[in-house]
C-alpha positions in Angstrom: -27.6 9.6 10.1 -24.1 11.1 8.8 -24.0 14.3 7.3 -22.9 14.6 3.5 -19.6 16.0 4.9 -18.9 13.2 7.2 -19.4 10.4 4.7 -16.9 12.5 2.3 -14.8 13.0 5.5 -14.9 9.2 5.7 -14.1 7.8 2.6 -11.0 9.8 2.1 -7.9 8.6 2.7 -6.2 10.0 6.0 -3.2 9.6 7.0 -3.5 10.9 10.6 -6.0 8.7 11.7 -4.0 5.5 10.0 -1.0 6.5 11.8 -2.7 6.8 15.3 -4.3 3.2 14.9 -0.7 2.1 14.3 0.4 3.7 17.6 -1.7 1.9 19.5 -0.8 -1.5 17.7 2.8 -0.6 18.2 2.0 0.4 22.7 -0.6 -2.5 22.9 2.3 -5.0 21.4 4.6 -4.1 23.7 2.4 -4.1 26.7 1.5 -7.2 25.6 5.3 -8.3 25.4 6.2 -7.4 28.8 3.2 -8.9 30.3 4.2 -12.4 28.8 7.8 -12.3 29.7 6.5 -11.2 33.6 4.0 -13.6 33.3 6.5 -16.6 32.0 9.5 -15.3 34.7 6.6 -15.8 37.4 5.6 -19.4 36.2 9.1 -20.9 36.1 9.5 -19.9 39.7 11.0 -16.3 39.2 10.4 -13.8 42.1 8.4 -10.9 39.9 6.9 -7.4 42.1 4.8 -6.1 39.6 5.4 -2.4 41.5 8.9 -2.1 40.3 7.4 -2.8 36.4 4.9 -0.6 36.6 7.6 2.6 37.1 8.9 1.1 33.1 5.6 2.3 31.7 6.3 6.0 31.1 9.8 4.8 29.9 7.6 2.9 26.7 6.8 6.7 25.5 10.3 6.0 23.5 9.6 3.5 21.6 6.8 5.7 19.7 9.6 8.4 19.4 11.9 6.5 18.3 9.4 4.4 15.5 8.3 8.4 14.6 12.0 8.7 13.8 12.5 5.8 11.4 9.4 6.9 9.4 7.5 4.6 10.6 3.9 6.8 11.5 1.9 6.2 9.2 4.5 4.2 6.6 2.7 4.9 3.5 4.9 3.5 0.6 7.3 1.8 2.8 8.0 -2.3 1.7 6.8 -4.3 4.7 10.5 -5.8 4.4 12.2 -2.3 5.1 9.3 -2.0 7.8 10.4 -4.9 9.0 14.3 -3.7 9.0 13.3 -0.1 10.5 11.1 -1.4 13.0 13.6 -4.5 14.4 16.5 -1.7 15.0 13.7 1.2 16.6 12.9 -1.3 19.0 16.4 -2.6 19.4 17.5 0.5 20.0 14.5 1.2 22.2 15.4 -1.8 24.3 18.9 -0.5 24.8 18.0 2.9 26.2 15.8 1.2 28.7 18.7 -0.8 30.0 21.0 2.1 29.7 18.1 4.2 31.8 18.2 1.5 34.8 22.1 1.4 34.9 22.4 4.8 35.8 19.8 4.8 38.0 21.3 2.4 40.2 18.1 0.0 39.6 19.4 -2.3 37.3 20.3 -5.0 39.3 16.2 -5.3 40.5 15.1 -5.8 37.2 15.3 -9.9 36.0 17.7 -9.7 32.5 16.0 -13.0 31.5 12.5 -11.1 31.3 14.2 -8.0 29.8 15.6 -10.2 27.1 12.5 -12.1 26.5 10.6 -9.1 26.6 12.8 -7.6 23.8 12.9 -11.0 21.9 9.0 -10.9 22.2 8.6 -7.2 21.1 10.7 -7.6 17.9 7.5 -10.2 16.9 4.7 -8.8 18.0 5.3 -5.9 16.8 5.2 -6.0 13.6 2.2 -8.7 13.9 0.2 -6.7 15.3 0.7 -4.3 12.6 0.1 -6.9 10.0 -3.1 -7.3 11.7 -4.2 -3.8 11.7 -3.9 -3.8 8.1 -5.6 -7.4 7.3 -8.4 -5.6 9.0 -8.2 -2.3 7.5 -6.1 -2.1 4.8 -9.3 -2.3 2.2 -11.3 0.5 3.9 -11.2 3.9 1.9 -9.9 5.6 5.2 -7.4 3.8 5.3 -3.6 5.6 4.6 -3.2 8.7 2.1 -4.3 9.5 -1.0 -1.9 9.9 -3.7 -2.6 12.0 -7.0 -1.0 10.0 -10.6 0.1 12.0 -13.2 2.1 11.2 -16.1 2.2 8.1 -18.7 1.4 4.6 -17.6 -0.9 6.5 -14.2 -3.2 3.4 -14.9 -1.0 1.0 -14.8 0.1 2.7 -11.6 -3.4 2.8 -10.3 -3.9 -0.8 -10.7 -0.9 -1.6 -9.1 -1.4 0.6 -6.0 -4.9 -0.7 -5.9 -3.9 -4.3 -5.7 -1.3 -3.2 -3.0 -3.3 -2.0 -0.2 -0.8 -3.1 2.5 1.3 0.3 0.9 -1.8 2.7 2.1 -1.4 4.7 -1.4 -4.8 5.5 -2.3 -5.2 7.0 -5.9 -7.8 10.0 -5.5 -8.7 12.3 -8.3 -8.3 15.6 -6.1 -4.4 17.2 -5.0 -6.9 18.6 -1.9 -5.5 16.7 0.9 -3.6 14.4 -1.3 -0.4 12.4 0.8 1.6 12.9 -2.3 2.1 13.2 -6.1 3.0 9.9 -8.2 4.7 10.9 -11.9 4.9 8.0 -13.8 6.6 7.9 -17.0 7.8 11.4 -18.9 5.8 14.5 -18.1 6.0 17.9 -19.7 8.2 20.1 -17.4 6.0 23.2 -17.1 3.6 20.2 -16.0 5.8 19.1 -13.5 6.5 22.3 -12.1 3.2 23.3 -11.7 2.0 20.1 -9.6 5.4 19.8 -7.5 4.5 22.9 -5.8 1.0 21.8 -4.5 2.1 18.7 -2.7 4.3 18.2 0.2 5.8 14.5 -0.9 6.5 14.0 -5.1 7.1 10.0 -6.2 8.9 9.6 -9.3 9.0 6.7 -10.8 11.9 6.0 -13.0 12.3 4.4 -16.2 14.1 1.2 -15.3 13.1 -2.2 -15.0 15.0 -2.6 -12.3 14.7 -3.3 -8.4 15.1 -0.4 -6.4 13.8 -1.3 -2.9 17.6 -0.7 -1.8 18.5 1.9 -4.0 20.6 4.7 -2.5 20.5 8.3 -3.7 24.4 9.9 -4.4 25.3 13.3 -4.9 27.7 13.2 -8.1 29.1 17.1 -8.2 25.6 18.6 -7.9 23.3 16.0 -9.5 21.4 13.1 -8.1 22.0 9.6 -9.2 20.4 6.4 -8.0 23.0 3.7 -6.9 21.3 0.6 -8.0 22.9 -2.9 -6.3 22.9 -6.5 -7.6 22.3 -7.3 -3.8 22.4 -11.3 -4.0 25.1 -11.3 -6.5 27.5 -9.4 -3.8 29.7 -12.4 -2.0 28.9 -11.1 1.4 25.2 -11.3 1.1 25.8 -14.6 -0.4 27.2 -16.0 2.6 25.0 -14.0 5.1 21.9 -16.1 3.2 23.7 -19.1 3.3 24.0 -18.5 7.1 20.1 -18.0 7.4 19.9 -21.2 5.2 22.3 -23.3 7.4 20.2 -22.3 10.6 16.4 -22.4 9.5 16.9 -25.5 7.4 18.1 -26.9 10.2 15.1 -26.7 11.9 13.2 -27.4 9.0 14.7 -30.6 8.7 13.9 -31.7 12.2 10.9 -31.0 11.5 10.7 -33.4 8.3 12.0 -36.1 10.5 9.0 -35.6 12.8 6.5 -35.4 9.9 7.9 -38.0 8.4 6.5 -41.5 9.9 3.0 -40.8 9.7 3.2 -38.7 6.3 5.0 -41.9 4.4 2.6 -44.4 6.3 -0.9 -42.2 4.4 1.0 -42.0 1.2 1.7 -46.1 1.8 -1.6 -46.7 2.4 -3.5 -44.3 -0.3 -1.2 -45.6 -3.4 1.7 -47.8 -2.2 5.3 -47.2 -2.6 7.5 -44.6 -3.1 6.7 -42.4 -0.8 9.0 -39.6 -2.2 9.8 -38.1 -6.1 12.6 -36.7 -7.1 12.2 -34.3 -10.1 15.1 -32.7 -12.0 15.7 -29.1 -11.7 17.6 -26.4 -13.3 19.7 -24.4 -10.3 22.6 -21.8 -9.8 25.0 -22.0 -12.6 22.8 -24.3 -14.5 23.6 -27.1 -12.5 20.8 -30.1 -12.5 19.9 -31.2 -9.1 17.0 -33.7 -8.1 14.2 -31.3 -5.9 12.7 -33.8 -3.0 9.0 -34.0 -2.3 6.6 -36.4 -0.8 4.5 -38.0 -4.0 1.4 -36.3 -4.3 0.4 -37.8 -7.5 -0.6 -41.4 -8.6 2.2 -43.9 -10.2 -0.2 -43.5 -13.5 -0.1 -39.7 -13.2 1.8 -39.5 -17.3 -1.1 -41.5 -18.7 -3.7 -39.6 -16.6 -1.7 -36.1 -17.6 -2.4 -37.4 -21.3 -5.9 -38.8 -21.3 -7.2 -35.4 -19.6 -5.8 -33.4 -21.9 -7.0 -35.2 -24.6 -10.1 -34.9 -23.2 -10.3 -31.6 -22.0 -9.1 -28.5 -24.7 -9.2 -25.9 -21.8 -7.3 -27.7 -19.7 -4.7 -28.4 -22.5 -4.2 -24.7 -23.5 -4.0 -24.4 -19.7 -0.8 -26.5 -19.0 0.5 -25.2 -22.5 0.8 -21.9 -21.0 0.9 -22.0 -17.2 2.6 -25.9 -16.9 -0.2 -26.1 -13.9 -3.5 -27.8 -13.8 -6.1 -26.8 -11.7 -8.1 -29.5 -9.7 -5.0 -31.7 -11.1 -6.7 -35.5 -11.6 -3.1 -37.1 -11.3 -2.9 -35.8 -7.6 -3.8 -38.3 -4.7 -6.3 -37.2 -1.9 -3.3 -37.5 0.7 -1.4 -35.5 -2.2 -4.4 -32.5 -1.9 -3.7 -31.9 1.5 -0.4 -32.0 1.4 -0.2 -29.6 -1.2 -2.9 -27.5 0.2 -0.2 -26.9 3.4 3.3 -26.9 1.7 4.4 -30.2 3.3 4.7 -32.0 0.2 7.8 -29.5 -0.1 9.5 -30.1 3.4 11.8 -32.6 2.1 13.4 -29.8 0.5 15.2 -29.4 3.7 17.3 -31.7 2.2 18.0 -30.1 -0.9 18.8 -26.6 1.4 21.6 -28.3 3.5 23.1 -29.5 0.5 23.2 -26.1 -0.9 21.3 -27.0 -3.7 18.7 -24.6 -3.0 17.7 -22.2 -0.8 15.5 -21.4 1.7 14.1 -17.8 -0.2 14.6 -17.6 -3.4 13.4 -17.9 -7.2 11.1 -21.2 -7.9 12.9 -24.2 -9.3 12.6 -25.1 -12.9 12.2 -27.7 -15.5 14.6 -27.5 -18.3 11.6 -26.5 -20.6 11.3 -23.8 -18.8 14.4 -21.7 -19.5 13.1 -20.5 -22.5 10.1 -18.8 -20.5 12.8 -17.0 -18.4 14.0 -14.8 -21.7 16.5 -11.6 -20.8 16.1 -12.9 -16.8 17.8 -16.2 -17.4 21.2 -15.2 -16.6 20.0 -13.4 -13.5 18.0 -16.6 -12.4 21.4 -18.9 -12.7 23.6 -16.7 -10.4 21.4 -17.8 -7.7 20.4 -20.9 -6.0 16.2 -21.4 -5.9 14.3 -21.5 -3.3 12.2 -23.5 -1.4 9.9 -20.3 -1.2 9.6 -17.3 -2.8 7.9 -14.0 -3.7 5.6 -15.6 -5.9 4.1 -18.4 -3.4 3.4 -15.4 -1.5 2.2 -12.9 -4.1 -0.6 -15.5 -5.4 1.1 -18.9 -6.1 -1.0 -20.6 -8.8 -3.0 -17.6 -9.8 -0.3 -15.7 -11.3 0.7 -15.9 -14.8 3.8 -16.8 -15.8 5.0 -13.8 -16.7 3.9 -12.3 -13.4 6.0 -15.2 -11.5 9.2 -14.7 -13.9 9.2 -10.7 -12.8 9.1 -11.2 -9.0 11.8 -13.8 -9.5 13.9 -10.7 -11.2 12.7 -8.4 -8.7 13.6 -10.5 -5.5 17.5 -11.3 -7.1 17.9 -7.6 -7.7 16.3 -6.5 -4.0 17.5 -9.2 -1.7 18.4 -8.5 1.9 17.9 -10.3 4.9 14.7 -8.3 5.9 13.3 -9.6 2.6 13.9 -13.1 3.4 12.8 -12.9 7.0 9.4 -10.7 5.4 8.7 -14.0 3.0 9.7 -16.5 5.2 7.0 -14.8 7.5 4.4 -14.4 4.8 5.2 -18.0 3.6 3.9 -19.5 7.8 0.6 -17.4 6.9 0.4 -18.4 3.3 0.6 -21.9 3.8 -2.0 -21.9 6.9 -4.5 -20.1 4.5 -3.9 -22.6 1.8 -4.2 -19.6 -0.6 -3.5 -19.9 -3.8 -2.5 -23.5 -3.8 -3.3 -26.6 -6.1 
């Protein structure tokens, strides 16, 4: 049985331990990447002597040195999509100091480049899966990252926030004794302030603007510091970066409709005759309407079923009155369920992305009606294109309130980079083989 002092030992957050775990992750990913690029070199014919691989393993102590050096041991507080960012140019970097390391040691030549590259290419995945994984295991536990002390107004609002956030590994504790770091939210007194700065190693202040700051840069301006705050996707180099990414993954994505396609139109056919796809009319960049492609998922009767169920059913009326979603939606076909359930009812949307109508990340499509939901974010939302997914499919989908949805549309416009696309676009693969949060 565990002693009083173990069990408090335990269930407080520590840091040291989290950060060790994610070591481990971090060596047993790349081990794990060599070992299929060898493996792969070896089963297309390649000529592999594991000896001459085996001298690379002390060479991997760098890549922990280098992730130490980006901040990434333990990561508490850091976005997964700067993790992301950090962790792709440690290991990049990583990668180029082994090559540099057998070039002047003559060896170079005896190592295959093809396995190298896959190696890397494999690395720059795993990676950051396998730390995805650690936390999806552990995230939850109470041992899990650092405790954080909250002081100031709005600490509860805080609290909540960091407590729905786990994948951060900011745990609010009552105690500074051990504490990762001090959280002031809102105005605090300054003799207040003083006093609690000096007992913790790391301070958090969060400021007073409802604005994204996942990008933000601190500037020196004569002697005081000053946040530079950037409109990232309304900058015309970002905007044709993304419309890069779009050109290239929506390519893919469309092949992949073209595939789906046959048998998907031939159940729709046979479930509730023709057409096989709606067009719906959509409110995008600049205000311009645009017709979003899906596959139907609802019957040819679904108005008249929309207004006989609502009649019907109060609680479901105040419900599409204030979310414009129904839950267990009668009007939906059984073929529309699934498709729904994994996203494919959307992958004619490829369509709408080569166009440039939308885009692959962005903020959801809407209605005309909708507008008026959008309030002081509506010009933000028109300077972009929407996307095909966003942060709220991945933040909850359905669940969310509107007003939940119509913030993380502000907050992705004023945070974009391609680290936060690449982040959701990953999320998005997980989200849509859960089937979480969708109706």
């Amino acid at each position: 049985m565990a002693t009083l002092r173990e069990d408090r030992v335990a269930a407080y957050p520590r840091p040291g331990l989290t950060a060790f775990l994610l070591l481990l992750s971090d060596l047993f990913a790349l081990l794990l990447a060599w070992a299929l690029a060898l493996a792969f070199r070896g089963a297309t014919g390649g000529t592999i002597d594991p000896l001459l691989y085996l001298r690379l393993l002390p060479a991997l102590v760098v890549f922990p040195l280098l992730y130490g050096g980006f901040g990434l041991y333990p990561a508490l507080g850091l976005h997964p999509a700067l993790e992301l960012k950090r962790l792709s140019t440690a290991t990049a970097l990583g990668f180029l100091l082994l090559a540099a390391g057998a070039f002047l040691s003559k060896s170079g030549p005896l190592y295959s480049r093809a396995s190298f590259l896959l190696a890397f290419l494999l690395a720059l995945l795993l990676v950051p899966l396998g730390r995805a994984l650690l936390r999806h295991l552990f995230a939850r536990r109470p041992w899990w990252g650092g405790g954080v002390v909250l002081a100031g107004e709005g600490k509860e609002g805080v609290r909540r926030l960091l407590l729905e956030a786990p994948v951060l590994g900011l745990k609010p504790v009552s105690s500074p004794q051990g504490a990762y770091a001090l959280v002031v939210t809102g105005s605090l007194p300054e003799e207040e302030a003083l006093a609690l700065s000096e007992r913790f190693p790391r301070i958090l202040v969060l400021p007073p603007l409802d604005h994204g700051l996942l990008f933000a840069e601190v500037r020196d301006l004569g002697g005081v510091g000053a946040l530079e705050v950037r409109q990232n996707l309304l900058l015309p180099g970002n905007l044709r970066l993304k419309r890069l990414l779009d050109l290239l993954v929506g390519g893919a994505l469309f092949l992949a409709f073209l595939l789906l396609l046959p048998p998907t139109a031939l159940a729709i056919l046979l479930e509730d005759g023709p057409p096989v796809f709606f067009r719906h009319e959509r409110v995008g960049k600049g205000g311009r309407r645009f017709f979003a492609l899906k596959f139907r998922t609802m019957r040819k009767d679904a108005e008249e079923v929309l207004k006989r169920h609502l009649e019907e059913s109060p609680e479901a009326k105040a419900l599409w009155e204030r979310e414009r979603k129904l839950k267990d939606d009668p009007r939906v076909t059984r073929v529309g369920r699934w498709l729904r359930r994994l996203s494919l009812d959307e992958l004619p949307q490829a369509v709408n992305v080569l166009k440039g109508e939308m885009s692959l990340v962005g903020p959801r499509p809407v209605t005309e009606e909708e507008l008026a939901r959008y309030k002081d974010a509506l010009p933000l939302y028109l300077k972009v294109r929407p996307g095909l997914t966003g942060l709220w499919q991945v933040s909850g989908r359905n669940h969310l309130p509107y007003e939940r949805r119509v913030a993380l549309d502000r907050y992705y416009v004023q945070n974009w980079s391609v680290w936060l696309d690449l982040y959701l676009l990953a999320r998005t693969v997980c989200v849509t083989i859960t089937g979480k949060g969708a109706w």
